[in-house]
C-alpha positions in Angstrom: 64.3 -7.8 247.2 66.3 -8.4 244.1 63.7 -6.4 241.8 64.0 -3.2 244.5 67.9 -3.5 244.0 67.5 -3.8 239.9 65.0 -0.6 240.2 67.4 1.4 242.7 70.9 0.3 240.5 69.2 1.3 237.1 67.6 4.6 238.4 71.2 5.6 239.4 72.9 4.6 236.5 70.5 6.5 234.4 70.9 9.6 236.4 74.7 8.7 235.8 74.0 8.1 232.3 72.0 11.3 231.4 74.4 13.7 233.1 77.2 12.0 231.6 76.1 13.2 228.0 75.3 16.5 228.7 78.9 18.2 227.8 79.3 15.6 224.8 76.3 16.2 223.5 75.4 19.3 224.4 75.9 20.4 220.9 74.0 18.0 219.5 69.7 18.9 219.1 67.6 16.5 221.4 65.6 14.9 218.6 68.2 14.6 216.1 66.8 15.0 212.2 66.7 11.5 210.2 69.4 10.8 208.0 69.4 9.0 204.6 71.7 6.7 205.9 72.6 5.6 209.4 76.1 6.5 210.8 76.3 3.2 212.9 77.2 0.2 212.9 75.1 -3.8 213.3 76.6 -6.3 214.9 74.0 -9.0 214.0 75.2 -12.2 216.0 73.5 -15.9 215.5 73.3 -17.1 219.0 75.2 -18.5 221.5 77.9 -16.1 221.5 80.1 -17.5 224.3 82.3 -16.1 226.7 85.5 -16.5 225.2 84.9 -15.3 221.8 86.6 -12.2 222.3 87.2 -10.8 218.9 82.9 -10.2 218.9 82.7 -8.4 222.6 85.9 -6.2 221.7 84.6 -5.1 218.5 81.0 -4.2 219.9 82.6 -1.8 222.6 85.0 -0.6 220.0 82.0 0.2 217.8 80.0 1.8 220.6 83.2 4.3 221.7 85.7 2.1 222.9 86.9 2.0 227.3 83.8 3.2 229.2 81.5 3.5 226.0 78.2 3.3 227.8 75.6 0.1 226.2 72.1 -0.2 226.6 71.2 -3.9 227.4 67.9 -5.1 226.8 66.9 -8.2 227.8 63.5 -8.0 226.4 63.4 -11.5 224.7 64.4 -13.4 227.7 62.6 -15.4 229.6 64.5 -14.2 232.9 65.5 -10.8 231.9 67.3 -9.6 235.2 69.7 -13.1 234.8 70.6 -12.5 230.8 71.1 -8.5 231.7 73.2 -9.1 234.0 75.3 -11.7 232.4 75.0 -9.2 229.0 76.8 -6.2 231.5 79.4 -8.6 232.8 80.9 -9.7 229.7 80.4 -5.9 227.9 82.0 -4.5 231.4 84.9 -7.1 230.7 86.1 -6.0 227.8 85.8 -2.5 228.9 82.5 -0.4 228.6 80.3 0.8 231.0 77.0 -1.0 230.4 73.7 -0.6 232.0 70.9 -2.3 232.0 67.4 -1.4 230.5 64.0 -2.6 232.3 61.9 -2.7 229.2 60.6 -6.2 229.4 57.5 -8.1 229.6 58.6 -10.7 231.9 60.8 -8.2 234.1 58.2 -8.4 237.7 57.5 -5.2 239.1 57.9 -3.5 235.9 55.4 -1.4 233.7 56.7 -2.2 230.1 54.0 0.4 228.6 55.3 3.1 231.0 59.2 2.0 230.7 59.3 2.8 227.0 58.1 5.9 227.0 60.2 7.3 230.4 62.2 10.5 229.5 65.4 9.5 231.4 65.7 6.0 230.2 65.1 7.5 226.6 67.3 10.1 227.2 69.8 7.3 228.7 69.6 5.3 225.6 69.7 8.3 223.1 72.6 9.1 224.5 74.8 5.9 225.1 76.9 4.8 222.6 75.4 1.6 221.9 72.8 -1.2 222.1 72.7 -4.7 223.0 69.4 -6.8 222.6 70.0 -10.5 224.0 68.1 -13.9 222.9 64.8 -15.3 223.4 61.5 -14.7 222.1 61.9 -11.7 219.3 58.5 -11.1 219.3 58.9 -9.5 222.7 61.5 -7.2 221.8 59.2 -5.8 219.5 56.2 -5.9 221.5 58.0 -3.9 223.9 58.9 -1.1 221.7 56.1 -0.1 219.8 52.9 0.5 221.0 49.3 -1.3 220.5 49.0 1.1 217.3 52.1 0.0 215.9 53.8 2.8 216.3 57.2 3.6 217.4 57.6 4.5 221.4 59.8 7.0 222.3 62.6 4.8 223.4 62.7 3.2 219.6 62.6 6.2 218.1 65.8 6.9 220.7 67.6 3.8 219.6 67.2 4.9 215.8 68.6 8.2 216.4 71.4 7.0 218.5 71.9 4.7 215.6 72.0 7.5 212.8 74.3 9.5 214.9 76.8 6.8 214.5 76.2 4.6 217.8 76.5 0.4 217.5 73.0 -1.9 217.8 74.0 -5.3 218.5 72.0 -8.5 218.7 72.0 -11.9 219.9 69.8 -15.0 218.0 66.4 -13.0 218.8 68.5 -9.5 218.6 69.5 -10.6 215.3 66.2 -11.2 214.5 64.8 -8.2 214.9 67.3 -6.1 212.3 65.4 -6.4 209.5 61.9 -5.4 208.9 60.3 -8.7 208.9 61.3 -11.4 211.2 59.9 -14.8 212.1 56.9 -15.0 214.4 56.5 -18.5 215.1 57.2 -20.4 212.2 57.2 -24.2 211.3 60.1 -26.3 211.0 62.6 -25.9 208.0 61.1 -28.7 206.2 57.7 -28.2 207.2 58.5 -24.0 206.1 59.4 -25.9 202.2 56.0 -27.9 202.5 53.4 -25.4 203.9 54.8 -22.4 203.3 54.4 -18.7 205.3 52.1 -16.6 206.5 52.3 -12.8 206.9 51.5 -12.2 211.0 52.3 -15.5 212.2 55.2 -17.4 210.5 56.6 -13.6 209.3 55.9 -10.7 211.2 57.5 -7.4 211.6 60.9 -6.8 212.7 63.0 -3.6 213.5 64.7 -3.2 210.2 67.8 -1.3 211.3 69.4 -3.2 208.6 67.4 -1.5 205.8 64.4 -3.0 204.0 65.8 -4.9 200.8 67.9 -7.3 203.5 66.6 -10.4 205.4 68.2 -11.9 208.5 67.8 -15.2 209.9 69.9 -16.2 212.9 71.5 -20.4 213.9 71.5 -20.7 210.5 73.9 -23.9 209.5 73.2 -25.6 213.3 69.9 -25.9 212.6 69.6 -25.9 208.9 67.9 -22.6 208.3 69.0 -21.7 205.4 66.4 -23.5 203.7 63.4 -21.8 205.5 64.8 -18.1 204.3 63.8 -18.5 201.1 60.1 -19.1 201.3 60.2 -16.1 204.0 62.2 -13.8 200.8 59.5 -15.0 198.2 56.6 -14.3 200.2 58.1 -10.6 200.5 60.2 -9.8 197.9 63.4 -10.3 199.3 66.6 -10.7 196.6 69.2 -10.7 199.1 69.3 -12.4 202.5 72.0 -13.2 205.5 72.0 -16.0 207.7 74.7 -16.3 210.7 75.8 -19.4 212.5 76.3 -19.6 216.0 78.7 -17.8 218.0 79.8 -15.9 214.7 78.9 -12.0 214.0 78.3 -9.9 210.9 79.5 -6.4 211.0 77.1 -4.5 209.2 79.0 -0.5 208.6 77.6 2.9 207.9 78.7 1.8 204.0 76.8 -1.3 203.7 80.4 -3.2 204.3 79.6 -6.8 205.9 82.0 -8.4 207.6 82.1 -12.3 209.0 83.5 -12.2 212.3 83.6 -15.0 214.4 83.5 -19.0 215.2 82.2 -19.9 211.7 80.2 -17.6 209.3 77.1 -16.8 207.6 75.3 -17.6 203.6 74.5 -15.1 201.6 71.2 -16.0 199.5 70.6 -14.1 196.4 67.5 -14.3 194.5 67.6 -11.6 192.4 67.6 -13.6 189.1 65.3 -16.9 190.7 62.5 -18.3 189.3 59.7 -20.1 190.6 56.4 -22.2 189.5 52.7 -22.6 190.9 51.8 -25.2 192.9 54.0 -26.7 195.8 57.9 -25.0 196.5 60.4 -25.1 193.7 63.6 -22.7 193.1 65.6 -21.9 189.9 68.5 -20.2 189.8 69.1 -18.5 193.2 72.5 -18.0 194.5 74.4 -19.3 197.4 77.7 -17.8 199.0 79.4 -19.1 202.1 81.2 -16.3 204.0 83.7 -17.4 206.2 85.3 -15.7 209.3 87.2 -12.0 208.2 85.3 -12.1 204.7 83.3 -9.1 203.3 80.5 -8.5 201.2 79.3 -4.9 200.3 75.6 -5.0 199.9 75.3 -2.4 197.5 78.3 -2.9 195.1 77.8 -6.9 195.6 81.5 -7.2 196.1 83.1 -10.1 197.9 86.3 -9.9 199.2 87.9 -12.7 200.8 89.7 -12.9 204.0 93.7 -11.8 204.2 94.6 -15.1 204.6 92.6 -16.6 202.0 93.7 -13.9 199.0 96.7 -16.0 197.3 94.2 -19.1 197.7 92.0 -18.9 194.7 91.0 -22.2 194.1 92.0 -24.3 190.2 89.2 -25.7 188.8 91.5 -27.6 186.7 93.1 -29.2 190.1 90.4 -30.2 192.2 91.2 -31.8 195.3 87.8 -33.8 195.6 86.9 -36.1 192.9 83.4 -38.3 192.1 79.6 -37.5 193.1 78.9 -35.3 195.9 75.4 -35.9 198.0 74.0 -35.8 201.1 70.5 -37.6 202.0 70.3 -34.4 204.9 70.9 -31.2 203.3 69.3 -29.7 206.2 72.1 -31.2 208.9 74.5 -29.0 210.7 76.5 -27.3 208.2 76.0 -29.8 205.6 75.2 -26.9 202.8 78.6 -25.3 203.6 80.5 -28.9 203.4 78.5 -30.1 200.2 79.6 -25.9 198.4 82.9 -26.4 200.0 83.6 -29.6 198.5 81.6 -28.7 195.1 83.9 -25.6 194.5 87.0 -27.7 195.0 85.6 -31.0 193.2 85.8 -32.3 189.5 81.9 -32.3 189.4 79.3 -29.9 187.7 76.8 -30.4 191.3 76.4 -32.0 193.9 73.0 -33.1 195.5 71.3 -33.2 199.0 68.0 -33.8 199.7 65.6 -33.2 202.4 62.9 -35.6 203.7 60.6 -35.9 206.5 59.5 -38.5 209.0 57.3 -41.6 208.4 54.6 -40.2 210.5 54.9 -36.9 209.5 51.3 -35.0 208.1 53.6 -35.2 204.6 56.0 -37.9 204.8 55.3 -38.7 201.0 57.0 -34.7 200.4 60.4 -34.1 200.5 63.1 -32.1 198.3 66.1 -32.2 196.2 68.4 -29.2 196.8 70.7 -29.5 193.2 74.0 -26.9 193.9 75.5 -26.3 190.8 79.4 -24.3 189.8 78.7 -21.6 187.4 80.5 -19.2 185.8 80.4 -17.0 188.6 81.7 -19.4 190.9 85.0 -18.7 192.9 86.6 -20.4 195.9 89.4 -19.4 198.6 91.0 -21.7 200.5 92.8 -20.5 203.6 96.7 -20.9 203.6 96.6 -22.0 207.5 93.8 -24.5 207.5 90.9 -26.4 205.6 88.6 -23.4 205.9 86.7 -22.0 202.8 85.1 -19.4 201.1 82.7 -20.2 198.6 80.7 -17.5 196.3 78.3 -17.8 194.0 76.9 -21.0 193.5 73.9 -22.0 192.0 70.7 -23.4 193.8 67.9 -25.0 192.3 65.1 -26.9 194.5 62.6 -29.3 193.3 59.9 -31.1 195.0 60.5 -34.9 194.9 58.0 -37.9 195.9 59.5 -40.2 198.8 58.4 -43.6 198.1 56.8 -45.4 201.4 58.5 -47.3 202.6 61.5 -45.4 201.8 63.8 -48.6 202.9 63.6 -52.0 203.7 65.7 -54.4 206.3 68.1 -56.7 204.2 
């Protein structure tokens, strides 16, 4: 019963849909030539985006036309695509589009996912809309659903990319975020066991979307679960300098000018590796980069710019009056937002570095493996503290990684 209602609501939307853009885009050729560089904006979210976080839903409608922009939801990733499509249209629809949903999904019963990506109305329905909205889950099944066995584009992804050149918004949720640049993670090991085995091309990395470009990687939950740490084999293995990892309930605006903008609960690291070095043998780091952007900061990806929040401009931070003094460590470097505390702390400190490390359980295949994560101020480094709370922004600081040998046992009762 429910699936015939799905089927009968999203025929007559897209019937809605595709008449709707016939006067404002009658002008416009039905298979639009590529541009150099798309019109549109990302929205590239790092999971649970909740209800309330209104500054994130108002700018994606904003971006995709403003009142009554029509958005494409897919649910593709979910595991119940019907209940996350629906809940994806009631929070669009409350902050003032017109969403619709798109049945492009391998776990969506009663639905062809072969024949649903290459259907003229929907594609037509999505080419036209003003926007995109690709929830959680699995990523791999978002792009198992829009390109064919060959590996070739279907029409409806090749209707989301021109939608997107012509200036429309693709937004993304954890798996949606995924999915922006043009490798992803497949199904890859934990963070620490990422640092000891490393990747593999077509099972821990695979092939994303790459809306964002090709010289960007995204990761998604980044300081939650400690991510940041499993980027940078992923950037090695491909040749990544540059990557961007959001938190949780926290967006990055990605616009037609490369501008990124933190928007949201918390923010997102920037990881640059274009001057790192590594050695043979198991995973080690030299000089790579790490900046913490913070909610309403900006980084252009093509001038490398920052620029600091509004309210964080007049807040430059002294090195000669640092506010923390003595070491800085932490034995989990991988813990929820631990990186961001230990740069935080280092850019406002009296020390050179501070040191985390990262080790793995007793009865772990490895347990004798771990790492030192060394975060060092350089002359590059610069700190903002907001003039209304604790809140920073840090850019620029150094990261080196070395393998270390945990000594068994690694304590004893007293």
């Amino acid at each position: 019963m429910f699936q015939s209602v799905v089927r009968v609501v999203v025929h007559a939307t897209l019937a809605l849909a595709v008449a709707a853009s016939v006067s404002s885009h009658a002008a416009e050729s039905p298979s639009m030539p590529s541009s150099p560089q798309p019109k549109g904006s990302l929205v590239i979210i790092g999971g649970a985006l909740r209800d309330d976080n209104d500054a994130v839903w108002t700018r994606i409608v904003q971006l995709a036309g403003g009142k009554n922009a029509r958005i494409a939801v897919f649910a593709s990733a979910s595991a119940s695509p019907e209940r996350a499509g629906n809940y994806l249209i009631e929070r669009l629809d409350q902050h003032g589009a017109k969403a619709f949903f798109v049945p492009v999904a391998e776990r969506l019963d009663g639905s062809d996912v072969r024949a649903a990506a290459e259907d003229p109305a929907l594609v037509e329905a999505v080419r036209s809309a003003g926007g995109a909205y690709f929830s959680g889950g699995d990523q791999a099944r978002i792009t198992n659903a829009l390109r064919r066995p060959d590996g070739s584009n279907t029409q409806l992804l090749d209707a989301l990319w021109d939608m997107y050149r012509r200036g429309g918004v693709i937004a993304g949720s954890s798996a949606g975020a995924a999915i922006m640049s043009a490798t992803m993670f497949g199904h890859p090991r934990s963070v620490l066991g990422t640092l000891q085995h490393g990747v593999a091309d077509g099972r821990q990395i695979t092939r994303g979307l790459g809306f964002i470009g090709d010289d960007v990687f995204i990761d998604q939950h980044l300081l939650v679960r400690g991510r940041f740490a499993r980027m940078l084999p992923a950037m090695l293995a491909k040749g990544y300098n540059i990557g961007l990892g959001i938190d949780e309930n926290t967006a990055m605006v990605v616009g037609p000018k490369r501008d990124v903008e933190v928007l949201g609960y918390r923010g997102a690291l920037l990881v640059d590796l274009s001057n790192a070095a590594t050695r043979d043998g198991t995973f080690n780091l030299s000089n790579g980069r790490l900046s913490y952007l913070d909610n309403g900061d900006r980084f252009n990806l093509d001038s490398k710019v920052f620029t600091p929040a509004p309210e964080k401009v007049r807040g430059k931070l002294d090195a000669n009056k640092p506010y923390w003094r003595g070491p800085l460590f932490s034995a989990d470097i991988l813990g929820n937002g631990t990186v961001v505390d230990l740069m935080s702390k280092l850019v406002d400190s009296d020390q050179p570095d501070a040191i985390g490390l990262s080790l793995d359980s007793p009865n772990a295949d490895r347990p004798d493996l771990g790492f030192e994560f060394k975060l060092g101020r350089v002359n590059e480094t610069v700190g903002y503290q907001s003039a209304y709370s604790e809140a920073y922004s840090v850019y620029n600081v150094r990261l080196d990684i070395r393998p270390i040998v945990v000594q068994r046992p690694l304590y004893q009762y007293r």
